[in-house]
PDBQT receptor file of N, H, CA, C and O in Angstrom, charges set to zero:
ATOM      1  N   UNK A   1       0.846  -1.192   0.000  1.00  0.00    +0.000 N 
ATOM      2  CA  UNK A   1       0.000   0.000   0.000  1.00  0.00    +0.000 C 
ATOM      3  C   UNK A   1       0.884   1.246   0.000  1.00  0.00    +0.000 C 
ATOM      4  O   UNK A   1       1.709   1.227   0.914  1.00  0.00    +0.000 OA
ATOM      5  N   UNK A   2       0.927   2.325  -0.787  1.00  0.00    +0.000 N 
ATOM      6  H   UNK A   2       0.257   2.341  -1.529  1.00  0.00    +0.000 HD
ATOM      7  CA  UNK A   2       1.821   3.489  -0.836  1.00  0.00    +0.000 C 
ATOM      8  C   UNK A   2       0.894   4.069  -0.065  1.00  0.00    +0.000 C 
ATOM      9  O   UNK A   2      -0.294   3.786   0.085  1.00  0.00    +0.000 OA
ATOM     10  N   UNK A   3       1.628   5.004   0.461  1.00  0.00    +0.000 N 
ATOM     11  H   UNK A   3       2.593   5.234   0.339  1.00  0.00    +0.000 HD
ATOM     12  CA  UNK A   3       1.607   6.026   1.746  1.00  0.00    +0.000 C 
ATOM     13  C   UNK A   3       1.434   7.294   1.024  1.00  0.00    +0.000 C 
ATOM     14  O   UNK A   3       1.728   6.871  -0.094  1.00  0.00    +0.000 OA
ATOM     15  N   UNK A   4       1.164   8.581   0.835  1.00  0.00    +0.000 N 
ATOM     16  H   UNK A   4       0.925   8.924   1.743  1.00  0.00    +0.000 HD
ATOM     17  CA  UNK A   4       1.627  10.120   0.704  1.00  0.00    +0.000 C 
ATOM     18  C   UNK A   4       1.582  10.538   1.681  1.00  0.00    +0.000 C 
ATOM     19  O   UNK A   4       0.808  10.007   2.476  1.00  0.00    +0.000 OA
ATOM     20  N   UNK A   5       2.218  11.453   2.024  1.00  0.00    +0.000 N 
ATOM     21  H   UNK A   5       2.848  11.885   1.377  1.00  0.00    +0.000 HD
ATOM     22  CA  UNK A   5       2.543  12.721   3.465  1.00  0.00    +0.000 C 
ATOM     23  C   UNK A   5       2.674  14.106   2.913  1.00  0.00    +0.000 C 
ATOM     24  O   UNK A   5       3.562  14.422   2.122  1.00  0.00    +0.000 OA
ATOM     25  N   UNK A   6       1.899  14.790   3.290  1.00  0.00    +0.000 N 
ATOM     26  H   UNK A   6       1.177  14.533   3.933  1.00  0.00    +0.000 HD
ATOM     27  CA  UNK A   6       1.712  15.883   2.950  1.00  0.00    +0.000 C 
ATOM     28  C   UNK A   6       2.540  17.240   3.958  1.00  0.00    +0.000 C 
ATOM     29  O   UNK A   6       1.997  17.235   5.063  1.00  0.00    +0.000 OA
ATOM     30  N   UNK A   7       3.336  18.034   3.909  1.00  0.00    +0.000 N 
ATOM     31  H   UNK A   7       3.777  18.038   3.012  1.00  0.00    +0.000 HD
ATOM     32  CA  UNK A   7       3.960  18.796   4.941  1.00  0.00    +0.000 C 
ATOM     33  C   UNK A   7       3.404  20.047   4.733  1.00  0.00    +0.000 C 
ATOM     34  O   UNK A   7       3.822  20.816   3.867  1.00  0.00    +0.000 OA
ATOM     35  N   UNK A   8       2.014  20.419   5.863  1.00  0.00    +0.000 N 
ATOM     36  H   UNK A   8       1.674  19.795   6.566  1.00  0.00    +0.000 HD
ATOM     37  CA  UNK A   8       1.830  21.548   5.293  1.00  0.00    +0.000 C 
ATOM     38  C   UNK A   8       2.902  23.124   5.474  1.00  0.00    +0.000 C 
ATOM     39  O   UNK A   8       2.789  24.247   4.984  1.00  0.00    +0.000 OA
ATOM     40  N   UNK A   9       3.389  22.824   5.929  1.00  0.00    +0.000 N 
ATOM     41  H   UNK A   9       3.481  21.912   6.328  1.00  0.00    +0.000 HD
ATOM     42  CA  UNK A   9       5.041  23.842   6.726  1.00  0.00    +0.000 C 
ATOM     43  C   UNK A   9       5.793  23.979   5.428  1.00  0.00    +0.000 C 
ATOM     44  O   UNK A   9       6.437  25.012   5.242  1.00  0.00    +0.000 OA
ATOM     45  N   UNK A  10       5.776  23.308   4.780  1.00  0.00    +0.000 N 
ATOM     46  H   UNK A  10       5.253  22.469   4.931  1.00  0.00    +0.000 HD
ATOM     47  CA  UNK A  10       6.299  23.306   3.096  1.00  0.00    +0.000 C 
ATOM     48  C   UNK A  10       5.161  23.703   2.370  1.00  0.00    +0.000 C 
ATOM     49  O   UNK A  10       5.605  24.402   1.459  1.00  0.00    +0.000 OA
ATOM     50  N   UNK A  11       4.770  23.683   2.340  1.00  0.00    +0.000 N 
ATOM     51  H   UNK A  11       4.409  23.115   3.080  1.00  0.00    +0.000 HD
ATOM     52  CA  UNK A  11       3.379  23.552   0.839  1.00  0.00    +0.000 C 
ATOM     53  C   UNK A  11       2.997  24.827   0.740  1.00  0.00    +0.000 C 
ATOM     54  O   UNK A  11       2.121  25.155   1.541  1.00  0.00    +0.000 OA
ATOM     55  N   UNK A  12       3.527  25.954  -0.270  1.00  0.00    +0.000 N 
ATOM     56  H   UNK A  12       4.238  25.688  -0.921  1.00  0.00    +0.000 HD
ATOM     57  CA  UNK A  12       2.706  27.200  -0.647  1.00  0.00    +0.000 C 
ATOM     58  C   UNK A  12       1.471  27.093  -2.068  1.00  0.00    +0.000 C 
ATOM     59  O   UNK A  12       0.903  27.777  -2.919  1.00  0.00    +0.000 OA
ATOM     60  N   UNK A  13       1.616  25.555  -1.481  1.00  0.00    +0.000 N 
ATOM     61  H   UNK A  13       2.077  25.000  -0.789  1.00  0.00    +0.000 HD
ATOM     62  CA  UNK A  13      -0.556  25.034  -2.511  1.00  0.00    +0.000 C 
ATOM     63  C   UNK A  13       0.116  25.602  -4.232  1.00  0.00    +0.000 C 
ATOM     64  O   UNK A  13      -1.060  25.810  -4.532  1.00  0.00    +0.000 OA
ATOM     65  N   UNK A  14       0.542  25.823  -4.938  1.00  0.00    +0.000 N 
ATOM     66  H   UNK A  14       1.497  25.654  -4.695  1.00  0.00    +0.000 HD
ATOM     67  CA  UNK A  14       0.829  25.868  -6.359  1.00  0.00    +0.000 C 
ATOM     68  C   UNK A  14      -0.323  25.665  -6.747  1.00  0.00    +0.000 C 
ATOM     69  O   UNK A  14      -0.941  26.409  -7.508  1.00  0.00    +0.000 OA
ATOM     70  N   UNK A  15      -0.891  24.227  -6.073  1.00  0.00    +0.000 N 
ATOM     71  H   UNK A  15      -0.389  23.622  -5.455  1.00  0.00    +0.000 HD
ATOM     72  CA  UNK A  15      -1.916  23.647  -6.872  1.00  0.00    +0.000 C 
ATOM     73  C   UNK A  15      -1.716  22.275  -7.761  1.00  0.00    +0.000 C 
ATOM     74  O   UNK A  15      -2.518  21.389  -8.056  1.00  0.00    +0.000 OA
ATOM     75  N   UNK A  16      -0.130  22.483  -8.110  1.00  0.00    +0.000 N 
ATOM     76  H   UNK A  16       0.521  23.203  -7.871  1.00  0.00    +0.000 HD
ATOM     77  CA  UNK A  16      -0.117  21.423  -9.257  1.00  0.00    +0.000 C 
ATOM     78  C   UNK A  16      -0.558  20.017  -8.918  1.00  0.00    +0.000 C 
ATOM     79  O   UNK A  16      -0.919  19.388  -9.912  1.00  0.00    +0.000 OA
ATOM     80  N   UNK A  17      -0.609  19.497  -8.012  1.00  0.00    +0.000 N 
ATOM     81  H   UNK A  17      -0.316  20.009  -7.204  1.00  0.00    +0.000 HD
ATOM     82  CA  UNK A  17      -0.778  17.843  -7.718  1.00  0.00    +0.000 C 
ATOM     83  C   UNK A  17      -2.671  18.062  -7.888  1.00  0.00    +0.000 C 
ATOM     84  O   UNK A  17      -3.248  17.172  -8.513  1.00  0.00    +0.000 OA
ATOM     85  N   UNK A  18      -3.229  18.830  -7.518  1.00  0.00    +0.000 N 
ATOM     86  H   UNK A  18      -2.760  19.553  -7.010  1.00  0.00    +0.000 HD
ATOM     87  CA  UNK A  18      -4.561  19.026  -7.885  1.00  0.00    +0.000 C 
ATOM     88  C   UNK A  18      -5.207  19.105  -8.833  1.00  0.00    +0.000 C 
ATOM     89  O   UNK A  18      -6.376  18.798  -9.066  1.00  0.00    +0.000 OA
ATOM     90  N   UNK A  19      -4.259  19.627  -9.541  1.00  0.00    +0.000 N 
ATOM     91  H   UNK A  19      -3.310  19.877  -9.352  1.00  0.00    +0.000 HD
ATOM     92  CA  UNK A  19      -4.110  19.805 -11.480  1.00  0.00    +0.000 C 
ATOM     93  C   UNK A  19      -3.995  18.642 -11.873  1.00  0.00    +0.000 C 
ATOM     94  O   UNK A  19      -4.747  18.246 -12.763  1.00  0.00    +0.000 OA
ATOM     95  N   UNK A  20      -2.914  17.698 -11.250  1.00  0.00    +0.000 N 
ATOM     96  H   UNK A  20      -2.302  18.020 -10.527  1.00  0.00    +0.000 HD
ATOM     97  CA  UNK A  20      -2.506  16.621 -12.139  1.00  0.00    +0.000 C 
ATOM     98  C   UNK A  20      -3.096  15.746 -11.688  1.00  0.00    +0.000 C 
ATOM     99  O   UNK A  20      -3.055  14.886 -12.568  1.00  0.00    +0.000 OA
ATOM    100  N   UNK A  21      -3.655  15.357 -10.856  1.00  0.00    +0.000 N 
ATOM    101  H   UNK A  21      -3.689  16.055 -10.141  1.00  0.00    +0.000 HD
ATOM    102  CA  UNK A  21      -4.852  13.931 -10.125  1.00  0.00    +0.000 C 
ATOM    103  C   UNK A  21      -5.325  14.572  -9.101  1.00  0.00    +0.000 C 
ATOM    104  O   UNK A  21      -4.914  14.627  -7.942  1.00  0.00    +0.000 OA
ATOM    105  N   UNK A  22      -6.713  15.321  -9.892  1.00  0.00    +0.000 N 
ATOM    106  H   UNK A  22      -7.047  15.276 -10.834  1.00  0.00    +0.000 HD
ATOM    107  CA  UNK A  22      -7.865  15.761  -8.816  1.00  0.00    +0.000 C 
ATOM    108  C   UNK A  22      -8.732  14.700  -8.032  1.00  0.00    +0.000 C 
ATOM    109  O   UNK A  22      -9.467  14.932  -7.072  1.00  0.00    +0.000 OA
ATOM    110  N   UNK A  23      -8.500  13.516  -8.627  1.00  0.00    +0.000 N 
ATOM    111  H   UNK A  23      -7.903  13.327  -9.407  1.00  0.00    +0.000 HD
ATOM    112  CA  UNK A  23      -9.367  12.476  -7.483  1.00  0.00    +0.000 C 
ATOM    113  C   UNK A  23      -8.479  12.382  -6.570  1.00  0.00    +0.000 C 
ATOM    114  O   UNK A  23      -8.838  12.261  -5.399  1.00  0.00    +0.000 OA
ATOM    115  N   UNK A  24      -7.305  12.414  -6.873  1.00  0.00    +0.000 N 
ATOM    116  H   UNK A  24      -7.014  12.512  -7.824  1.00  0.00    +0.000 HD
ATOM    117  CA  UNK A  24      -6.176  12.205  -5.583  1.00  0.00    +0.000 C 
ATOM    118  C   UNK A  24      -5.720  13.319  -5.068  1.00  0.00    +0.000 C 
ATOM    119  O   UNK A  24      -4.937  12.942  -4.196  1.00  0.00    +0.000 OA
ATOM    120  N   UNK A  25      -5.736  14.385  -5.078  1.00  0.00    +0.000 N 
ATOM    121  H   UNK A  25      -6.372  14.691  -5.787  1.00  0.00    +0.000 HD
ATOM    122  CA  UNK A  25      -5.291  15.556  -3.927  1.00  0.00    +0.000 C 
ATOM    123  C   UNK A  25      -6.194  16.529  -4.539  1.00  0.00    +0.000 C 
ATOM    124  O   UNK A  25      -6.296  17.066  -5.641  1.00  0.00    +0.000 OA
ATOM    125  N   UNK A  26      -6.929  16.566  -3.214  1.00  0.00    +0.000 N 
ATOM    126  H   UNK A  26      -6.847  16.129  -2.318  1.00  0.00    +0.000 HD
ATOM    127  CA  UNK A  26      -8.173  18.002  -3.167  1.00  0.00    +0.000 C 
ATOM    128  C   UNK A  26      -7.498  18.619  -1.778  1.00  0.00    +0.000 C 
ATOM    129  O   UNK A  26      -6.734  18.204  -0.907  1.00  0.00    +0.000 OA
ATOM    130  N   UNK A  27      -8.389  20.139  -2.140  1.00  0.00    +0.000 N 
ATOM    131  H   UNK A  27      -9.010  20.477  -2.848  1.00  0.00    +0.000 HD
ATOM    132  CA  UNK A  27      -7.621  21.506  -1.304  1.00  0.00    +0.000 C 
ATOM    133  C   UNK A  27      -9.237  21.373  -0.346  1.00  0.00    +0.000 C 
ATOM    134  O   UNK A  27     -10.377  21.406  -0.808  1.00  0.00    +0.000 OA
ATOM    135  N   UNK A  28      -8.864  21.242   0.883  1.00  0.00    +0.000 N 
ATOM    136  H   UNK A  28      -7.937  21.215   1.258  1.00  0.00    +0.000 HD
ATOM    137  CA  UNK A  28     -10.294  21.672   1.377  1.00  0.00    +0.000 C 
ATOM    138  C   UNK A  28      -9.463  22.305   2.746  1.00  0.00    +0.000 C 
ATOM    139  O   UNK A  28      -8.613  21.786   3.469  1.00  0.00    +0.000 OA
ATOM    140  N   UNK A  29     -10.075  23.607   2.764  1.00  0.00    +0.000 N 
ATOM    141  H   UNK A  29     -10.765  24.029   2.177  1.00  0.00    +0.000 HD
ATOM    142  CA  UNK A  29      -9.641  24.301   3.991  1.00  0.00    +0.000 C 
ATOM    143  C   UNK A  29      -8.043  24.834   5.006  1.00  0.00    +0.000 C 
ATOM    144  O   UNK A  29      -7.642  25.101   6.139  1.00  0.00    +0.000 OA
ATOM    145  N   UNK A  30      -7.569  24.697   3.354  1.00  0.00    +0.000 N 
ATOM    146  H   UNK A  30      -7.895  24.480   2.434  1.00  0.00    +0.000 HD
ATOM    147  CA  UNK A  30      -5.793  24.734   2.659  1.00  0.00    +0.000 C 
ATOM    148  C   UNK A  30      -5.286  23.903   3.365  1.00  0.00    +0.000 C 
ATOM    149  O   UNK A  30      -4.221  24.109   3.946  1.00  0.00    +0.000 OA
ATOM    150  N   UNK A  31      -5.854  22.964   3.438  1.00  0.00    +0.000 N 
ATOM    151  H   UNK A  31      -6.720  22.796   2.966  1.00  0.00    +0.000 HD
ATOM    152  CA  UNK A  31      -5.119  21.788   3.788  1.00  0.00    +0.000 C 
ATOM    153  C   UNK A  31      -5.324  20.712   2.624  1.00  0.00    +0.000 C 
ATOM    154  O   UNK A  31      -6.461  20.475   2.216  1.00  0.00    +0.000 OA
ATOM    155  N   UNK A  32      -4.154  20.034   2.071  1.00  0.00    +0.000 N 
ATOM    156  H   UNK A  32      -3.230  20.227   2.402  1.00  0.00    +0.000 HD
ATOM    157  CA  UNK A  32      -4.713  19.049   1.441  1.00  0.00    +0.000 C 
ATOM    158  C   UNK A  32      -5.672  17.513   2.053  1.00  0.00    +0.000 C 
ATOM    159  O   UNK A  32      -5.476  17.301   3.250  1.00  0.00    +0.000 OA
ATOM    160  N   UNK A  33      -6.555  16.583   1.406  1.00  0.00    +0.000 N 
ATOM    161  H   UNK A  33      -6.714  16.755   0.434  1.00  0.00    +0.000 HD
ATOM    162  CA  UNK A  33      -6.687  15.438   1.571  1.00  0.00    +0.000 C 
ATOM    163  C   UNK A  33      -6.015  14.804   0.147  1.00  0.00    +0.000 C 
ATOM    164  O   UNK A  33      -5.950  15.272  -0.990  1.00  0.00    +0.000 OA
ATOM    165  N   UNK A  34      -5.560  13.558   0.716  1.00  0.00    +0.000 N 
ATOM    166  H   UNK A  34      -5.613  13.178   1.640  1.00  0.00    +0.000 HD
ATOM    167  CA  UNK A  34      -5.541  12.484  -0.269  1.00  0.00    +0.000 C 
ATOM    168  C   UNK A  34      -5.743  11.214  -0.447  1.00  0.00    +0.000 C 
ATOM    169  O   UNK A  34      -5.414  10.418   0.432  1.00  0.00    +0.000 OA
ATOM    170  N   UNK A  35      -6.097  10.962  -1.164  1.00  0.00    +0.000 N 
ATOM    171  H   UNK A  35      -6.364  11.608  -1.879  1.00  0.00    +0.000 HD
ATOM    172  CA  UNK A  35      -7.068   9.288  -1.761  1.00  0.00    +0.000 C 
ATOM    173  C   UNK A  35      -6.423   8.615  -2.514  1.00  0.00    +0.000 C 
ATOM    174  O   UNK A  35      -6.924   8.630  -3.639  1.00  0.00    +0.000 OA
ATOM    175  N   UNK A  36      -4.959   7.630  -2.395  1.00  0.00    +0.000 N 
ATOM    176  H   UNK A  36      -4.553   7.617  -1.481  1.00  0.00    +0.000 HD
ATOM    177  CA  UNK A  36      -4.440   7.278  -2.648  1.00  0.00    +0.000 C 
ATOM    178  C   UNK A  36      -5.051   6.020  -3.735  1.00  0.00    +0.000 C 
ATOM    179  O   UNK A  36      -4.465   5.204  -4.447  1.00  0.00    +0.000 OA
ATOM    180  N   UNK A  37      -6.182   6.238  -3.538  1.00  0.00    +0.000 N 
ATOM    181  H   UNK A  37      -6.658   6.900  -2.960  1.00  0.00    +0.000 HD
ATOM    182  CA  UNK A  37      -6.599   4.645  -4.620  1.00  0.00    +0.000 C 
ATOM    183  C   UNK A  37      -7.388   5.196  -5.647  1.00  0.00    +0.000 C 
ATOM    184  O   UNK A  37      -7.975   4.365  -6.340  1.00  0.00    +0.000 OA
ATOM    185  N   UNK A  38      -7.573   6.530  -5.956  1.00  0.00    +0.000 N 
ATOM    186  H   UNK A  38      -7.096   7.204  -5.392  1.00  0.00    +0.000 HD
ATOM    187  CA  UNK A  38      -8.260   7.051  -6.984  1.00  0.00    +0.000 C 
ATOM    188  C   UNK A  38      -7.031   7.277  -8.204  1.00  0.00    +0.000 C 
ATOM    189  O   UNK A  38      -7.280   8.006  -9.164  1.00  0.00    +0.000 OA
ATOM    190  N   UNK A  39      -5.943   6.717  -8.097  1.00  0.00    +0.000 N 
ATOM    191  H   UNK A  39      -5.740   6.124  -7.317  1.00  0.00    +0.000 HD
ATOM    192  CA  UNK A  39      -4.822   6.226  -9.681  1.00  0.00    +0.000 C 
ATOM    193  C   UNK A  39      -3.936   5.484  -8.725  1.00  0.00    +0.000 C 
ATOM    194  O   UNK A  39      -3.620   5.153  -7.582  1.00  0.00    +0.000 OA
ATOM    195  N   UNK A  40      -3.694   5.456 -10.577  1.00  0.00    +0.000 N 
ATOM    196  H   UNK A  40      -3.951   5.725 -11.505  1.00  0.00    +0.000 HD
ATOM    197  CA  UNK A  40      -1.976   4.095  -9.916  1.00  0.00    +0.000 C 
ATOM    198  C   UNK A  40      -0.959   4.832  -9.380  1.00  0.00    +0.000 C 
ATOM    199  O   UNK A  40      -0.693   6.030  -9.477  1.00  0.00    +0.000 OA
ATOM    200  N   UNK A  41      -0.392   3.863  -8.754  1.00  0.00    +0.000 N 
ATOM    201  H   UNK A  41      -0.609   2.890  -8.675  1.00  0.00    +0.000 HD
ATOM    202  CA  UNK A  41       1.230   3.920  -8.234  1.00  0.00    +0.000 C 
ATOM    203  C   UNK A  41       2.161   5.179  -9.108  1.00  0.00    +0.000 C 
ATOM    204  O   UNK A  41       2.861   6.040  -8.576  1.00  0.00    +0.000 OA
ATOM    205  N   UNK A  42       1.977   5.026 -10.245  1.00  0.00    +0.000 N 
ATOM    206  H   UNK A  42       1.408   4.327 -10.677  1.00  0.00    +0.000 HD
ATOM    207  CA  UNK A  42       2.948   5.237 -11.223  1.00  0.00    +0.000 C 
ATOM    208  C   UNK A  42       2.053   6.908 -11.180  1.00  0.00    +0.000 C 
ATOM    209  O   UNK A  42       2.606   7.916 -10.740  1.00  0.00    +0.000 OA
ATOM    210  N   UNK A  43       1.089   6.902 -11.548  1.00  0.00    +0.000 N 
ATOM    211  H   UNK A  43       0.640   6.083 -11.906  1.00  0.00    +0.000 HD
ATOM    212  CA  UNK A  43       0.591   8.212 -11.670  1.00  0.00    +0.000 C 
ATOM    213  C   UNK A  43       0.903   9.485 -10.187  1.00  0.00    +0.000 C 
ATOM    214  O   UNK A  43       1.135  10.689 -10.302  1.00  0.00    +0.000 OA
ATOM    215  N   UNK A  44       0.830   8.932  -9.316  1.00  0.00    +0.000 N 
ATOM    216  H   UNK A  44       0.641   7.954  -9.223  1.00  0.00    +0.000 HD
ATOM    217  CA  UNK A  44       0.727   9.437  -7.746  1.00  0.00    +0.000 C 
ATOM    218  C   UNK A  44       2.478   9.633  -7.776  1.00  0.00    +0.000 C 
ATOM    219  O   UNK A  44       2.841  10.696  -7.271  1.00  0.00    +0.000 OA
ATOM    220  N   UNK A  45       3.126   9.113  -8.083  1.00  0.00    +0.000 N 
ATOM    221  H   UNK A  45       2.831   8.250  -8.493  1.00  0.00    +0.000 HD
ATOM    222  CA  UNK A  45       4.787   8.597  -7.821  1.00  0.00    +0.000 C 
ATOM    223  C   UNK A  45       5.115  10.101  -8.990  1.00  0.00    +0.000 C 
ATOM    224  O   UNK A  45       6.014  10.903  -8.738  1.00  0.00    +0.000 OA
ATOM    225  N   UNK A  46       4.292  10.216 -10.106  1.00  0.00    +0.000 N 
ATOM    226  H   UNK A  46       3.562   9.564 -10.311  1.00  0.00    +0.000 HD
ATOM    227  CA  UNK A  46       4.683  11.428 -10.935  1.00  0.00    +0.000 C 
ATOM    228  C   UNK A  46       4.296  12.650 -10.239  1.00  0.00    +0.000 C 
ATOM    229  O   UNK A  46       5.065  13.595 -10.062  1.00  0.00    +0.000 OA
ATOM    230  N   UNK A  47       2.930  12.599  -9.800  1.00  0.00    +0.000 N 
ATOM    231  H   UNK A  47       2.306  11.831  -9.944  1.00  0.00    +0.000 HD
ATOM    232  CA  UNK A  47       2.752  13.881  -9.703  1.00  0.00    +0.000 C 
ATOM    233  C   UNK A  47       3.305  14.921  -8.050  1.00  0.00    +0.000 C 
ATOM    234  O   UNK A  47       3.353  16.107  -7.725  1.00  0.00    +0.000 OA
ATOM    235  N   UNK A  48       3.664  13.401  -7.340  1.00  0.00    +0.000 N 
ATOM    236  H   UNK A  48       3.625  12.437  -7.604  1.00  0.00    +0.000 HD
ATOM    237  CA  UNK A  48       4.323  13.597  -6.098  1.00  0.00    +0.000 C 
ATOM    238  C   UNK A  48       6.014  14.306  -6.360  1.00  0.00    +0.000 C 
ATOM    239  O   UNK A  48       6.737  14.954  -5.603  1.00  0.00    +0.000 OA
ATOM    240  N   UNK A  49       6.234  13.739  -8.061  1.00  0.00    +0.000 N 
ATOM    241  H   UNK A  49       5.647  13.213  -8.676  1.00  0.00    +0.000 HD
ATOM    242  CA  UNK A  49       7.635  14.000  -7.960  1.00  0.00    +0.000 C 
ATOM    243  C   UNK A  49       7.394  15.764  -8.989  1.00  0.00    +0.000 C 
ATOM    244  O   UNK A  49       8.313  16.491  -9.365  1.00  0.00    +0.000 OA
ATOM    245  N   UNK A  50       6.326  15.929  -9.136  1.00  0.00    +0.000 N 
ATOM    246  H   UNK A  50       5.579  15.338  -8.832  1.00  0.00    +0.000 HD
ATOM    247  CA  UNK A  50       6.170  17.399  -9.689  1.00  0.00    +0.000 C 
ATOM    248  C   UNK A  50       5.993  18.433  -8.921  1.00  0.00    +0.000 C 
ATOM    249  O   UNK A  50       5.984  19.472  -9.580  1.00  0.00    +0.000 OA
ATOM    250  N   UNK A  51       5.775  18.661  -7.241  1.00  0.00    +0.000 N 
ATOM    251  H   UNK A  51       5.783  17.816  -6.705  1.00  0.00    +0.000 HD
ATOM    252  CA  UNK A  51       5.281  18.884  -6.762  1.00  0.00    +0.000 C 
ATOM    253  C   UNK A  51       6.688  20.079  -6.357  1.00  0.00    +0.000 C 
ATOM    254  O   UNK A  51       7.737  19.829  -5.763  1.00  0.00    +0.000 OA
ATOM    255  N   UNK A  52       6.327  21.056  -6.789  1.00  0.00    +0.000 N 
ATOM    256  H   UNK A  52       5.475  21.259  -7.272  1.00  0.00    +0.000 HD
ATOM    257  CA  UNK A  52       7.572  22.093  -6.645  1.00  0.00    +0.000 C 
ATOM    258  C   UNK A  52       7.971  22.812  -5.042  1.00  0.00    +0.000 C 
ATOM    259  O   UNK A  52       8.765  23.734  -4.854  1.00  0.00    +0.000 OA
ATOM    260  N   UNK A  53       7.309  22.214  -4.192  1.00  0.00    +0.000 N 
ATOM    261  H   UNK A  53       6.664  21.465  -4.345  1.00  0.00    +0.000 HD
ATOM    262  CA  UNK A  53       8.087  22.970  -3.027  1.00  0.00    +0.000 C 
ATOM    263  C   UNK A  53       8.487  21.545  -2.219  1.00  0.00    +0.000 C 
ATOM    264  O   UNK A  53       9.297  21.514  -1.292  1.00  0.00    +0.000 OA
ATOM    265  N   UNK A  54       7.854  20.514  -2.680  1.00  0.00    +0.000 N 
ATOM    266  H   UNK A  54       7.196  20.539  -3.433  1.00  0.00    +0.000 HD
ATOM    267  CA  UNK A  54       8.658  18.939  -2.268  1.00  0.00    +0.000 C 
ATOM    268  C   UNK A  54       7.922  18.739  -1.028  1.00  0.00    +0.000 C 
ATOM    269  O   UNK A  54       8.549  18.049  -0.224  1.00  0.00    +0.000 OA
ATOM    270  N   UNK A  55       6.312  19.297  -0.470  1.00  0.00    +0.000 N 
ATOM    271  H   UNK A  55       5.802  19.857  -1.123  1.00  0.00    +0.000 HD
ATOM    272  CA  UNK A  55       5.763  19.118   0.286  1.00  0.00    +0.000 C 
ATOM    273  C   UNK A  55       4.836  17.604   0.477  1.00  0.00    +0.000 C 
ATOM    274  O   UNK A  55       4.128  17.281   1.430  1.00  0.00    +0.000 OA
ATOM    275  N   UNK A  56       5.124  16.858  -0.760  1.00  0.00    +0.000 N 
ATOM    276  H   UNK A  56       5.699  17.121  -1.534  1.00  0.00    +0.000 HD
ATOM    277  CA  UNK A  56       4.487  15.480  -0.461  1.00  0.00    +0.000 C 
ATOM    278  C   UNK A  56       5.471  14.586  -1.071  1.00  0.00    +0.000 C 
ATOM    279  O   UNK A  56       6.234  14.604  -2.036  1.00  0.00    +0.000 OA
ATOM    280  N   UNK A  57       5.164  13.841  -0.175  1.00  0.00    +0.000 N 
ATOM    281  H   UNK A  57       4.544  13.826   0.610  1.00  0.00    +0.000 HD
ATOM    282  CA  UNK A  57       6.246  12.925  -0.008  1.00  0.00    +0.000 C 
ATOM    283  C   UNK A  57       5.914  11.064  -0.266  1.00  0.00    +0.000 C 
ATOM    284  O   UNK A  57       5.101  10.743   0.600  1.00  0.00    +0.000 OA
ATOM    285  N   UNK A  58       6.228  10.014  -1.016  1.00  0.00    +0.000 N 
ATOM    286  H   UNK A  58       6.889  10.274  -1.720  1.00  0.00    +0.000 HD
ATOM    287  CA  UNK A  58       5.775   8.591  -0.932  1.00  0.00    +0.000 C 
ATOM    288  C   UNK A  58       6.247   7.760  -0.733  1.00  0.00    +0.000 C 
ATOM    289  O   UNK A  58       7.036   7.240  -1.522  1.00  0.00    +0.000 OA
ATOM    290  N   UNK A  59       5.967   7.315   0.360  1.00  0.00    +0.000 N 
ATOM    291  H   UNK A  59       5.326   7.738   1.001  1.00  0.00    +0.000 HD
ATOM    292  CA  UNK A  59       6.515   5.951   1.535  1.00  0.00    +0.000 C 
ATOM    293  C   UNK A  59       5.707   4.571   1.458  1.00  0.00    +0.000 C 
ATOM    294  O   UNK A  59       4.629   4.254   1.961  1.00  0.00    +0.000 OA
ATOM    295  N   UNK A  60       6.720   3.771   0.550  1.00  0.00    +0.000 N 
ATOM    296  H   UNK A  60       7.595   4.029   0.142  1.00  0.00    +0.000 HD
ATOM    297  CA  UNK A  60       6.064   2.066   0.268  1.00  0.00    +0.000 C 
ATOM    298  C   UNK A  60       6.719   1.982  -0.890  1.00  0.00    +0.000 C 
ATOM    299  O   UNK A  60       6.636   0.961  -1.573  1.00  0.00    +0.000 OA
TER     300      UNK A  60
């Protein structure tokens, strides 16, 4: 099962991971949630590695 971690102490929200898999990271109350089973591995593993202030992170 992959993990994401989100640091909100890092995260000035860009937005992009919301852009790139809105079933998997929504903004509610500037905090992110995420739903790790709404894409694959491979998709989550990209958009985690696009994520320009390096505030999420994937463990598994």
């Amino acid at each position: 099962m992959l993990t994401i971690t989100w640091d909100e102490d890092t995260c000035f929200h860009s937005g992009d991971c919301c852009s790139l898999l809105p079933k998997v990271f929504k903004e509610e109350n500037e905090k992110i949630v995420i739903d790790a089973s709404q894409a694959t591995e491979d998709a989550i593993r990209d958009a985690v590695g696009r994520c320009p202030s390096g505030a999420l992170k994937v463990e598994g």
